[in-house]
Each structure stands twice: as structure tokens, then as C-alpha cells.
N, C-alpha and C positions, 0 to 999 in steps of 0.2 A: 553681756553676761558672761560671766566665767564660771569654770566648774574646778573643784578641788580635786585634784586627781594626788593620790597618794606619792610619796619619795620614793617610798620602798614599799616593794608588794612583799614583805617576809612572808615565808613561807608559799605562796605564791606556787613558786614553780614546783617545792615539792607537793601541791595540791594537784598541779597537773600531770607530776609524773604518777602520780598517785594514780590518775583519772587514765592515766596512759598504759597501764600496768595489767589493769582491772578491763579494758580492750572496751572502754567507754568514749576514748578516743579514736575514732575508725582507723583499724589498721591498715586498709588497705591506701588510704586516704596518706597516713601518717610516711606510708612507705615512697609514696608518690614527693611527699615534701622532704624526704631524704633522701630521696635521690636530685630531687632540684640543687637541694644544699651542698651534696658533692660533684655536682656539676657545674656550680657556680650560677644557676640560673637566676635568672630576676621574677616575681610573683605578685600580683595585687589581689588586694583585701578588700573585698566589696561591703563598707560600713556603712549602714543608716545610721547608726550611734545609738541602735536597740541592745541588746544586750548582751543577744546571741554573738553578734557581730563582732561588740565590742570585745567582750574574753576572747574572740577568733584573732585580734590583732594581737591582746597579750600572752597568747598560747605561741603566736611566733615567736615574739622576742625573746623567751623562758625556753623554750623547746629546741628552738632553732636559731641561734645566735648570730650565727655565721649568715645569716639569710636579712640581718638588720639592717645593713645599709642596699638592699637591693627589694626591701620590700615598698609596694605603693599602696596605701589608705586610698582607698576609689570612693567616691560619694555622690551617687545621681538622687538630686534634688528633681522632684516629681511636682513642687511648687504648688502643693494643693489644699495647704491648709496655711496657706498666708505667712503669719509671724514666727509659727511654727516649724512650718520646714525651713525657717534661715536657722532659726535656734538650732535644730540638730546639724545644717551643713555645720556652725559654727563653732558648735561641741565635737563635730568629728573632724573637723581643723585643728583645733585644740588638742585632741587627744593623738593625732600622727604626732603633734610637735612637742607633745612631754613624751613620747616614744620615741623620741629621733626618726620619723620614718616619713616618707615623702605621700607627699597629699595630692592627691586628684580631684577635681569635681568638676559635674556636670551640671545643666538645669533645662527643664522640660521644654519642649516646645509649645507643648500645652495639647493635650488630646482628652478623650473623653474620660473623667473620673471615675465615672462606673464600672468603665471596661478595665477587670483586672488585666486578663490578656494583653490587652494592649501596652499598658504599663509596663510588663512584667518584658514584652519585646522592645519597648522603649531603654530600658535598662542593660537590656541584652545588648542593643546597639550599642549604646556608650562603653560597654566594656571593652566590645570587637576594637572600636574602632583606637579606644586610649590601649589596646597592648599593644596595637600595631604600633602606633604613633611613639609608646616606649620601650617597645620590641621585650615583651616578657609572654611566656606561654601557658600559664596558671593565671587562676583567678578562684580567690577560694569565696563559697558560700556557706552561709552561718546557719543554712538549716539545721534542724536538729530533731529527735524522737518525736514529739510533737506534732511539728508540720507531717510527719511520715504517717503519722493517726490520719491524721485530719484530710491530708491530700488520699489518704485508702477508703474511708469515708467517702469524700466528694468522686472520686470516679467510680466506684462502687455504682452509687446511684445513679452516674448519667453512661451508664454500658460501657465499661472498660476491656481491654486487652491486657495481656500480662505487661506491656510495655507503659501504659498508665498505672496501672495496681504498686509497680516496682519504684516510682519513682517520688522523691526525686532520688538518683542514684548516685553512689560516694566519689562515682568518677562518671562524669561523660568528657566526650572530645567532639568536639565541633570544630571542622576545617584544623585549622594549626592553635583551636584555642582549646586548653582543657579545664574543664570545671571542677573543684574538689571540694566534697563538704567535709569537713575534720568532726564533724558535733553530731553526727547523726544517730548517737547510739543515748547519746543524752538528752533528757529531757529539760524544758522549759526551767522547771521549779527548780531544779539541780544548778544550771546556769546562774542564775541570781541568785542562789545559794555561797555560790565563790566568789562571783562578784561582792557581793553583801558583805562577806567574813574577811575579804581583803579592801573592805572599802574604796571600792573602784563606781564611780558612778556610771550612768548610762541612761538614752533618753527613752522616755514611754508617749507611744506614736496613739493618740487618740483616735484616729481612725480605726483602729484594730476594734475598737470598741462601738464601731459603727455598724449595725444590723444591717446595712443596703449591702452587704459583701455576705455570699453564702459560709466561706469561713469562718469569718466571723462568730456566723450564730454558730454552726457546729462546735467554735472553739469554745463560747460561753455557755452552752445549754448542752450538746450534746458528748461531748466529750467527760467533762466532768462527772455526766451521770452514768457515762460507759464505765470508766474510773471506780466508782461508789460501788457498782454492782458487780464486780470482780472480786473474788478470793485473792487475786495475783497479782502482779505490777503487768499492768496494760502496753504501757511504752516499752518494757521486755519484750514483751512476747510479741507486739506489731512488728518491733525490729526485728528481729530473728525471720519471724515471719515474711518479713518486706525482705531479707537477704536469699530466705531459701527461695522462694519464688523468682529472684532476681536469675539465682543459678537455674532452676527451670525454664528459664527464658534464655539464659547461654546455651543450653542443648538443645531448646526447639530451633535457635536459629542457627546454629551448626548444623540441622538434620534440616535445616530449611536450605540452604546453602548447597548441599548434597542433591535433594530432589531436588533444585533447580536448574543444577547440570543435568541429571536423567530427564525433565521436561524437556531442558532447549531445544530446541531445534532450526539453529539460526537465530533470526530475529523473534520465532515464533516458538510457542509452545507445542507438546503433542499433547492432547487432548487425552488419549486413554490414559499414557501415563498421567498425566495430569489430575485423575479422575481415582487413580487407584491410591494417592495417599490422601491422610487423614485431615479431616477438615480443618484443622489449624495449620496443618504444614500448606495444606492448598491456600488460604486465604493470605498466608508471609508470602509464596511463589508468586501468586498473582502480582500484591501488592512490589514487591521483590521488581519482578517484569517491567512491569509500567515504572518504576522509577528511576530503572536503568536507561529509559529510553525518553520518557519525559523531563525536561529539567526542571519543569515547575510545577509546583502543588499540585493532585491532582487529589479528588474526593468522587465518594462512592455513593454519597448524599443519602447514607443510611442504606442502601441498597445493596451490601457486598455480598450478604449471605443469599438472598434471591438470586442473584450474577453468578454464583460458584455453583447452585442449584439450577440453574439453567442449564450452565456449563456441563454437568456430570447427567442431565435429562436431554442433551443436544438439543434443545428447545432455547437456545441464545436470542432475545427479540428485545429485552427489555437493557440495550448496554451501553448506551451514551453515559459517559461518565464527564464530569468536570476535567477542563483540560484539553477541551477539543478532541476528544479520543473515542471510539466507537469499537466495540469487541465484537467480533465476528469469529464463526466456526465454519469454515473451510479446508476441506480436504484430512479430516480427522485434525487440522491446527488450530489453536487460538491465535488469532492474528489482531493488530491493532490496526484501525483505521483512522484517519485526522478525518477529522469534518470539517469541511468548507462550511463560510460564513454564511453563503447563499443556504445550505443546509440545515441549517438554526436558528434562521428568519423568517418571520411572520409578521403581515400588516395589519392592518384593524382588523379584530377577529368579534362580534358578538358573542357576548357570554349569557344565553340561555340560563334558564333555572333550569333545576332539575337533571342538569345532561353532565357529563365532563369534556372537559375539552384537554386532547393530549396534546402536550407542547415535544417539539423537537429535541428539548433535553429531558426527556422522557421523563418529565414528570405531567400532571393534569391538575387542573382547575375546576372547580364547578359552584355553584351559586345555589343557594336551597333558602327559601322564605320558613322562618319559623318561630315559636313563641317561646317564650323562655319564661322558665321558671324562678320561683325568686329566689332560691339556692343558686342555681345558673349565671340571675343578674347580678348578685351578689358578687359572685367570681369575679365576671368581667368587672365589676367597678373597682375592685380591688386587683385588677390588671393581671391574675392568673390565668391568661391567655399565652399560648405558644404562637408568638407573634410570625414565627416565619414559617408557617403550619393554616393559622386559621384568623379570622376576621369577625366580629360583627357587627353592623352596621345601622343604624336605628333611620329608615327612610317614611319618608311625609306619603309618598304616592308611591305606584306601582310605575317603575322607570326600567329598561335595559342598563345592563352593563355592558361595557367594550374594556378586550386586552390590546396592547399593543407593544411593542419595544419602546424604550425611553427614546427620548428627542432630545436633541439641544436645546437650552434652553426651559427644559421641564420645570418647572418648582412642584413643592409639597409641602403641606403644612402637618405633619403626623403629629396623633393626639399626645397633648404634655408637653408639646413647643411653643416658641414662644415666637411662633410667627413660620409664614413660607420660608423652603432652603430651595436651593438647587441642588435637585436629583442627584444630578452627580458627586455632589460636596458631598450630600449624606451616606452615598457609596463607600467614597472615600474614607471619609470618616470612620467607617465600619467596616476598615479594612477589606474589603471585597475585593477579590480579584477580579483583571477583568474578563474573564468566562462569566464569570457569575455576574458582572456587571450587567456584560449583551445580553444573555440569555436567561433573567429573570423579566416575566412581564411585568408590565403598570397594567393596572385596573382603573377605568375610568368612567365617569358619568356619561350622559348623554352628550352634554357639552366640554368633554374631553378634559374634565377637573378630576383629577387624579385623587383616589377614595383611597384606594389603598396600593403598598409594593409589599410582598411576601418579606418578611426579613426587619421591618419595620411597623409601629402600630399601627390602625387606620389613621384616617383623615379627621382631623377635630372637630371638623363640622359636620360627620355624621357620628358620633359616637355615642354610647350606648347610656342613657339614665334613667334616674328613678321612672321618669314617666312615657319610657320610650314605647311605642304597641305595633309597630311593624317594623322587624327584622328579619335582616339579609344574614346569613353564615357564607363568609366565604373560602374555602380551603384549598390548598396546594402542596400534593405530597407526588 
């Protein structure tokens, strides 16, 4: 298939300086790719062949002329809709070479569909790895006003910090690579607007119209009716809003940076100081600390504002943290301690009703028999369960449960598969590091058949239906 891509975009670029004028092109963003341009640098253009994208490649060529024969069309093919994603590699092939401009692509390894995340660092790799491999320090993304709603929305609801609220942001740098959105001040309908008037085609990714993606539905249900109920332009005022807050995040961490010299004290913190600034500067210091000294990931597992409450109560008890790391209050210091493996292992443990049982990465388990009601069953049949939070189990007789660390060799069949995996593959799979690998339990029957793992849904042969009448809740927080 081919697509008709215009000779002449007329008018075109005075559309964009138009757009460039009026500061609907991120300036900051804009300054970023004029300084490339008199540098002589080289920059790739990360195209699905959506829309956004597309105007991002012809905003170089009109804008930035001087930048044509050193820009690269990049294109990771995520191969998840079959005939479809070859159509767009092949339309974004197509449209580097009526641009004159050098084409990239990549194609999936294949990982789970559902997980955006995952996706979204599968992409991330392919870019790392093609600047290295063409040696260019840019890579521009085609977010725009829009996404900036929608992603404030989505961390909104699941407890953000200003470092989620603010993004995505018009410049981040990662190692030697740096990300730039030029479109962020424009909205969706505005894009296909130009597009449209300069007859420039572009492809429409049917997935976006797929309800299994939380985006998704905000973009079709709730956004729109944000929109309808305003006096005002929406994607104004988010922007504005997403930039000034962006600068309130420049000064906490400038003032973050400052108290965490008056903390140091060596490898350790002092504790008073530590205690006498204000609970965001405390919780960036902390977080600040362990990353200096940790090289890898390390999580709070929801428990960071309990930890810094501890911490300013000298009552520190509850502090194993992901990452092998253990906070300790000694001698007025916060100190970090590794945990030995022997320290975070446990053999077959009975899991009683009624009781909790505290595990070594301080978290606990506990098992409770009970009846559910048919708003309740409801839920669970329609999988509104926090799978790596809670369980329930629908059992024929009154049986023990037992925890224990995964084995070699483990399989699982969690409800909605289509057959046993190995433990580990599904680990894997769901990106788990390995702290969180060792030190989440298996739960198992009496004859050591694995019911449930925290982080995944139960076992399919005990799960929860219309006519189930004895049930297990099992939770791990």
C-alpha cells in the first residue's frame, strides 16, 4: 500500500511559524533544537506514523533545514496488531523517503500486550541503543497538550509526587541521551488540523481505541467531558499548569540538594537535622541518600511516609526496603544496612487463619475464612481485585495453607492462563527484580500446589464463582 504524501506542503511552514510565534511550539524545547542545528548535531524522530509524530518530522524539515540530512525517522514496531503494525512501519518508511530523511526501525521481541510500561521501556531501549549505534544525542517525542491531561489525570489517581504530576516533561536527559517534546503546548484536534489543511496523511493506531488500556477510557469518556464542562480551553490551562508546577519542582529540588549537604554526615545522615526540614524536602533527602549509594532500583513498597514517621519518632522498626537495604537509627544517624540473604529467608512456614504472619521484608500475610456478598462476588468475577494486595479462594473443605520461597522448578497456573508457567518465567515476564523475586512468598496447599503468588492472580482451580460457599481472603501488605 502506499500513501499520497503531498509535493508541496504551501503554506506549510508559515503555519508553523505561525504556531512557533504564538509559543504553541515549546520554546524551551525549540531552543534545544537550535542549538543542535548550530552545532551541527545529528537527532532522531521517534514516528509511529500517528499524527502527532508525523507533523514532528515535518516541523524539522520547515523549521530546521539545516538539520535534514542528519535527522533519523526511528520506528519501533511493537507487532501487536498483526497487518497493521507492518502498514504503519511501511507508511513511516514511506514518509522518511518523500522527506529525504534516514529511516530506522525496530520490531518487538514480543512481551506482554497489556503492560503498557513494559512497552513503553521496550521503546525506550530501541532508541538507547540506535543513537549509540548512529551516534546522535536527541530524540524528539511527539507528545502533546493532550497526553499532558491525561497522564495528570492517571497519576492523580494512583498517588503522585510532583515528579509524576509534571510529566511528561519538554526536556528530560537520560545518561548521554536527551528527550525533547516540541508539541506539548498543542493539542490533539490542533495537530490534525494542519495536518488536514495541508493534506499530509497519517496512520490511526486502533488500539488507542481499546478500553483494556486505562488511557484509553480517560481519553474517550473522560476527558471530553472535562472539556464540555469548562468555560475555558482545558489544554491551556493544564499546560501552564503542568509548567508552573514543573518550576515548583526545580526549587524543591535545588532546596533538596542543599539540605542534603546539612544531613550528610559521611555516608550517613544526622537524624535531628534530618528531622527538622519539611516533609517533602525529607522524603527527596532520603530518597536522594539511598540512590547515591544503591545502583539499583530500590522501592518503599508504599511505606515511605510511615519510614520518615518513624524516623522523626526514633521509633525506626518497620525499615527493610527493596534492594537489599535495612535503615537503622544509631547514634542520632540514619545508617543503611545490606541484608544478608540468610536474613530474608524462610522455610515452610504454616499459614494459620486468623493470625498474621510477618515476613523478613516487612511485609505480613494472613488468611481469614469468609462470606461474601453478591456485590463483593460481583467484584471478584469482574477481576476488581488488587492482585498484589489480596486473594480469594473458593475451597471444597477446611485445609491449611503453607508460605514458602519459590523453588526450582515451581510451576503456576494463575486464573485467565491458559495452562501451568514456570514461576520464574512469570517473574520474568512482569519485569520483577530480583529482590522482589527472593523475597515475595508462594502460598501453597497442603500438597505444596501453588494457590497463589502476591503480584499475580490466584490459582484457576480455586477461583471464585457464581456457586462458590467457602471462602479464603488472603492478603499481603
Amino acid at each position: 500500500m502506499t500513501w499520497s504524501f503531498p509535493d508541496k506542503t504551501i503554506g506549510l511552514k508559515e503555519a508553523l511559524y505561525s504556531l512557533k510565534e504564538d509559543k504553541l511550539i515549546e520554546p524551551r524545547a525549540l531552543a534545544i533544537l537550535e542549538s543542535a542545528e548550530k552545532a551541527g548535531a545529528s537527532i532522531g524522530v521517534a514516528c509511529s506514523g500517528g499524527g502527532d509524530s508525523t507533523l514532528l518530522a515535518f516541523l524539522i524539515i520547515n523549521l530546521f533545514p539545516n538539520l535534514l540530512h542528519r535527522t533519523h525517522i526511528c520506528h519501533f514496531n511493537h507487532n501487536l496488531r498483526g497487518i497493521d503494525s507492518k502498514k504503519d512501519e511501511t507508511f513511516v518508511e514511506e514518509l522518511a523517503k518523500n522527506l529525504g530523511l534516514n529511516f530506522i526501525t525496530g520490531i518487538s521481541r514480543g512481551i506482554n500486550a497489556n503492560d503498557e510500561a513494559s512497552l513503553r521501556n521496550e521503546r525506550m531501549d530501541f532508541f538507547k541503543k540506535i543513537s549509540q549505534k548512529n551516534e546522535f544525542n536527541y530524540i524528539l517525542l511527539g507528545h502533546h497538550a493532550d497526553d499532558v491531561a491525561e497522564t495528570m489525570l492517571w497519576r492523580l489517581a494512583r498517588t503522585s509526587t510532583l515528579d509524576g504530576i509534571v510529566s511528561p516533561r519538554p526536556i528530560i536527559k537520560h545518561q548521554t541521551l536527551m528527550y525533547v517534546r516540541p508539541l506539548l503546548n498543542l493539542g490533539r484536534a490542533e495537530i490534525h488540523k494542519v495536518l488536514t489543511s495541508h493534506k499530509i496523511p497519517w496512520r490511526e493506531d486502533q488500539s488507542n481505541h481499546n478500553k483494556r488500556y486505562l488511557r484509553n477510557r480517560l481519553r474517550s469518556k473522560v476527558i471530553p467531558h472535562w472539556k464540555s464542562c469548562l468555560d475555558q480551553d482545558l489544554l491551556k490551562g493544564v499546560s501552564q499548569s503542568r509548567t508552573l508546577l514543573e518550576q515548583d519542582l526545580d526549587a524543591i529540588n535545588h532546596y533538596t540538594a542543599l539540605a542534603f549537604t546539612a544531613c550528610a554526615h559521611g555516608k550517613n545522615l544526622k537524624v535531628e537535622k534530618f528531622n527538622s526540614f519539611p516533609m517533602a524536602i525529607r522524603r527527596r533527602v532520603l530518597r536522594l541518600w539511598l540512590s547515591k549509594k544503591n545502583k539499583q532500583n530500590f522501592s518503599f513498597n508504599g511505606r515511605e511516609s510511615h519510614i520518615i514517621q518513624q524516623i522523626e519518632e526514633l521509633t525506626l522498626s518497620d525499615s527493610d526496603i527493596s534492594g537489599g537495604v535495612r535503615l537503622e537509627i544509631n547514634d542520632n544517624l540514619l545508617i543503611q544496612k545490606e541484608i544478608s540473604k540468610r536474613e530474608t529467608s524462610f522455610g515452610l512456614v504454616c499459614l494459620p487463619f486468623d493470625q498474621n504472619i510477618f515476613l523478613p521484608n516487612g511485609k505480613k500475610i494472613s488468611a481469614k475464612k469468609c462470606s461474601l456478598s453478591k456485590e463483593k462476588k460481583a467484584m471478584i468475577l469482574r477481576k476488581q481485585v488488587k492482585q498484589a494486595r489480596e486473594a480469594y479462594l473458593s475451597i471444597q473443605e477446611d485445609e491449611f495453607f503453607w508460605l514458602r520461597h519459590r523453588e526450582m522448578g515451581d510451576r503456576f497456573h494463575p486464573l485467565g492462563s491458559d495452562g501451568s508457567k514456570k514461576v520464574g518465567k512469570l517473574m520474568t515476564n512482569a519485569k520483577w527484580t530480583t529482590d522482589k523475586k527472593n523475597q515475595t512468598p508462594v502460598i501453597t496447599n497442603s500438597d505444596q500446589e501453588i494457590i497463589w503468588i502476591p503480584g499475580f492472580p490466584p490459582s484457576e482451580f480455586l477461583k471464585i464463582t457464581d456457586s462458590s460457599r467457602r471462602v479464603i481472603h488472603l492478603t499481603y501488605d
